[in-house]
C-alpha positions in Angstrom: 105.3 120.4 87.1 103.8 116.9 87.5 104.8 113.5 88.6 104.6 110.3 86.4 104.6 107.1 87.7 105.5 104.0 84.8 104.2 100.6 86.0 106.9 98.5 83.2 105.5 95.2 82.1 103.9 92.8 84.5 103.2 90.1 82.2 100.4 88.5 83.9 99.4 85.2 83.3 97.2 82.5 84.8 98.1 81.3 88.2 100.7 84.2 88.9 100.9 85.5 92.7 98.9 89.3 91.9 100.1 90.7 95.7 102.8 92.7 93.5 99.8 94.5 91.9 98.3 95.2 95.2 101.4 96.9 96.4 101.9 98.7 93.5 98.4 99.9 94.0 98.5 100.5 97.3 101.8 102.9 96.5 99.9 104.8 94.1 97.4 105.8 96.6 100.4 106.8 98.8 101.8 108.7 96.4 99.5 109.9 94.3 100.6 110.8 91.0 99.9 113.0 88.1 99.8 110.6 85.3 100.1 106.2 85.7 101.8 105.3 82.6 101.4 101.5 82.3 104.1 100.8 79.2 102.6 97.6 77.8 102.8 94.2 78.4 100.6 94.4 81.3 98.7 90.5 80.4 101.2 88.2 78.8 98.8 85.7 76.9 101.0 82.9 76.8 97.8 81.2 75.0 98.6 83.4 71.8 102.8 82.8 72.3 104.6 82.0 68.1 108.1 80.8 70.1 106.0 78.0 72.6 104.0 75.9 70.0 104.8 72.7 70.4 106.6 72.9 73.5 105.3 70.5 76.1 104.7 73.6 78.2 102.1 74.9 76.0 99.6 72.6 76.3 96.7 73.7 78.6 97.2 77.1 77.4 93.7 78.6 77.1 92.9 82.2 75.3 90.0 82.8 77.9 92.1 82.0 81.0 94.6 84.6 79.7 92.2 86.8 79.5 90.7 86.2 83.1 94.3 86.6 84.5 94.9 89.9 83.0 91.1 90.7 84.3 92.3 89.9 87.7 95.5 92.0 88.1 93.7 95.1 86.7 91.6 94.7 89.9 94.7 93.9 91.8 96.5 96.8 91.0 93.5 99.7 91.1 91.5 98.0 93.7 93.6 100.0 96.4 92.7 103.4 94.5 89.2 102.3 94.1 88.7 101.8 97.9 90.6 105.1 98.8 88.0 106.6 96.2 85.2 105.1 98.1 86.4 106.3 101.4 86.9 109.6 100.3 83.3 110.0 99.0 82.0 108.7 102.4 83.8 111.5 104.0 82.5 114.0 101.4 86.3 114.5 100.2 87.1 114.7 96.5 88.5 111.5 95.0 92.0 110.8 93.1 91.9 110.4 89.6 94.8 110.5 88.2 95.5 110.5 84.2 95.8 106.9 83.2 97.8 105.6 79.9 98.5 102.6 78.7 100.5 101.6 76.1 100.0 98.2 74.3 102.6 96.1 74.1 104.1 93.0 71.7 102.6 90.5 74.3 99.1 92.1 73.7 99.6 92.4 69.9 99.6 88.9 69.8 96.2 88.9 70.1 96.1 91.2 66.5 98.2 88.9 65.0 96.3 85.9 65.6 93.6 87.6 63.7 95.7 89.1 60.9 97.5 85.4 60.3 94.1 83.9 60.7 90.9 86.0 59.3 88.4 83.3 61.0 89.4 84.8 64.1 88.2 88.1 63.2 85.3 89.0 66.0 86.4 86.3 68.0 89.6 87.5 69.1 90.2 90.9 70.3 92.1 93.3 72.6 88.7 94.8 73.9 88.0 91.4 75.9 90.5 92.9 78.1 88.6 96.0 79.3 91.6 98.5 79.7 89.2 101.2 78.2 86.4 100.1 80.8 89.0 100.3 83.3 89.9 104.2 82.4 93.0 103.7 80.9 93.9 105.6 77.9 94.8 102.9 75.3 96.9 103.5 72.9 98.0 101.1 69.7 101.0 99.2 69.9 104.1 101.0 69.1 102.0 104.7 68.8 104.2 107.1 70.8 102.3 109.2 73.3 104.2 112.5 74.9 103.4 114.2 78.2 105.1 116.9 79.6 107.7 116.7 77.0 108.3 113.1 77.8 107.6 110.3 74.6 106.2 107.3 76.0 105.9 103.9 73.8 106.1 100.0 74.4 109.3 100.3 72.3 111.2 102.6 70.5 112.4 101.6 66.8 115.6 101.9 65.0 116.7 101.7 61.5 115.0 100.8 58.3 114.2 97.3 59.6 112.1 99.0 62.7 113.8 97.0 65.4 113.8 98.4 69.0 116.3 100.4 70.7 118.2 98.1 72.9 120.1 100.4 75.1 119.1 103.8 76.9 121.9 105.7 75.3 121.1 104.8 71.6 117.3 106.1 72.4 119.0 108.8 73.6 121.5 109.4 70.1 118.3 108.4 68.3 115.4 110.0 69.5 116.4 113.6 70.8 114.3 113.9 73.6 113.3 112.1 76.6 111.9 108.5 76.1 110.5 106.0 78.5 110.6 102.3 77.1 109.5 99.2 78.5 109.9 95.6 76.6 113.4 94.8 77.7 114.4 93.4 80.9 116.0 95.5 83.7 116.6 99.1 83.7 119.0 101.2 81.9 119.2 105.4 82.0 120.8 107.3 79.7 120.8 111.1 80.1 122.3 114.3 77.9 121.3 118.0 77.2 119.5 119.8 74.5 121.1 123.4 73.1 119.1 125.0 75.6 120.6 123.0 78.8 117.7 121.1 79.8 118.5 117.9 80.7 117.1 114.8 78.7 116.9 111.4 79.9 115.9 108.1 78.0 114.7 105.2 80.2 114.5 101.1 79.2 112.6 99.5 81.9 110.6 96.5 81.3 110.1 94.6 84.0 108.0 94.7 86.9 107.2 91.6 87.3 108.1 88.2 89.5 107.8 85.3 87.8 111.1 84.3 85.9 111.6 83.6 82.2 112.3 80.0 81.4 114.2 81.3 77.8 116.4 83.5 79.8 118.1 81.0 82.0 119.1 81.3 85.8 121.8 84.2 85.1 119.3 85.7 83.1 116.8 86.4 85.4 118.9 88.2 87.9 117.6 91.2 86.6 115.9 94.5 88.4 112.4 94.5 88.4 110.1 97.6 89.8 108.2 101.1 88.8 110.0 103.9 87.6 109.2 107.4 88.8 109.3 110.9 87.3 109.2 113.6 89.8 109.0 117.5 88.8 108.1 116.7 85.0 108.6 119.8 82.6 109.2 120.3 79.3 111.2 116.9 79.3 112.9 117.5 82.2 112.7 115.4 85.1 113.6 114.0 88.7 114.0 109.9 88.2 113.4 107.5 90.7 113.2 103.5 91.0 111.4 101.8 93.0 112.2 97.8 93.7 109.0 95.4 94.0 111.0 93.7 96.6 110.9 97.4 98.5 107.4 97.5 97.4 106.0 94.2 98.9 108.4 95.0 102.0 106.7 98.5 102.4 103.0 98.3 101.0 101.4 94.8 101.8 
């Protein structure tokens, strides 16, 4: 049995407060994990945002600054795990390295379709320039499903002909057959069931773990829960789930 910890989307962008990360990280060294799924949607690139153009809130957006940001709050969040790795060599103590996936989200495929709606961009543009590999996550393509321990793990999960994601746990659940962890929509929702053998399944829309609030949403809009998700005993698609606030977070771990 393992434990998965899900890091939802953190949407970072230039200028954001990164302590969040820190905790998070800091958490993780705590608590040590089997696998860090983060679920997409880690940098935001507001730069590369279809619904902002022409807003007076876009100008000043720059592609490199994005890029920088997102830069930054990977060394925010696994800074804690790198110094807990350093201190652990000095003492001659083996270091934590827990399995790292990352699953890129819509916000990060804007940089793809940038280049697909524009073919000068090709070369220039790219999801590379922000390092996840060189960071050690697993990367995976936007929208490719990736299962551990029985658990399916993707940005979002489609629906229908038209390919639109699930928008509530229980109709991943219906859906998919198996236990899902989504990220993309705001808040958290769980949704659980059995298979014919009587293990449990549970599907999981969290995607938010972030502080910054959402200008499109409104002020009742972004009253919503934001924080980790973690899976303890993991087998075979059955698991233990937890949430953890990033209020609790900053309270506990800076």
């Amino acid at each position: 049995m393992s434990k998965h910890l899900i890091i939802p989307d953190t949407q970072v962008r230039p200028g954001d407060d990164l302590q969040f990360l820190t905790a998070i990280g800091n958490y993780i060294v705590e608590k040590k994990p089997d696998v860090i799924v983060q679920i997409g949607d880690f940098a935001d690139m507001p730069s590369l945002s279809s619904y902002d153009v022409g807003k007076k809130s876009f100008e000043g957006r720059r592609y490199a600054n994005d890029i920088e940001a997102s830069i930054e709050g990977m060394h925010a969040l696994l800074g804690p795990i790198w110094a807990h790795n350093k201190q652990q060599h000095k003492n001659h103590k083996a270091a934590y390295k827990p399995r790292m996936v990352l699953t890129l989200g819509n916000h990060e495929n804007r940089i793809e379709r940038a280049v697909e709606n524009d073919a000068k961009l090709d070369g220039v543009l790219s999801t590379n320039h922000l390092g996840y590999r060189e960071f050690g996550w697993e990367q995976h393509d936007f929208l490719d499903v990736v299962v551990i321990d029985g658990v399916a793990y993707s940005h979002y999960f489609t629906t229908g002909v038209l390919g639109r994601p699930a928008t509530t746990a229980s109709a991943l659940l219906s859906k998919k057959h198996m236990s899902c962890v989504a990220g993309h929509q705001q808040g958290r929702q769980i949704a659980s069931g059995y298979r014919a053998d009587g293990r449990r399944i549970s599907c999981i829309i969290a995607g938010s773990c972030y502080e910054h609030d959402e200008e499109y949403m409104g002020p009742q809009g972004n009253q919503h829960w934001r924080g980790l998700v973690v899976l303890h005993e993991v087998n075979d698609g059955e698991s233990d789930e937890m949430f953890v606030s990033l209020d609790y977070l900053k309270r506990r771990y800076l």
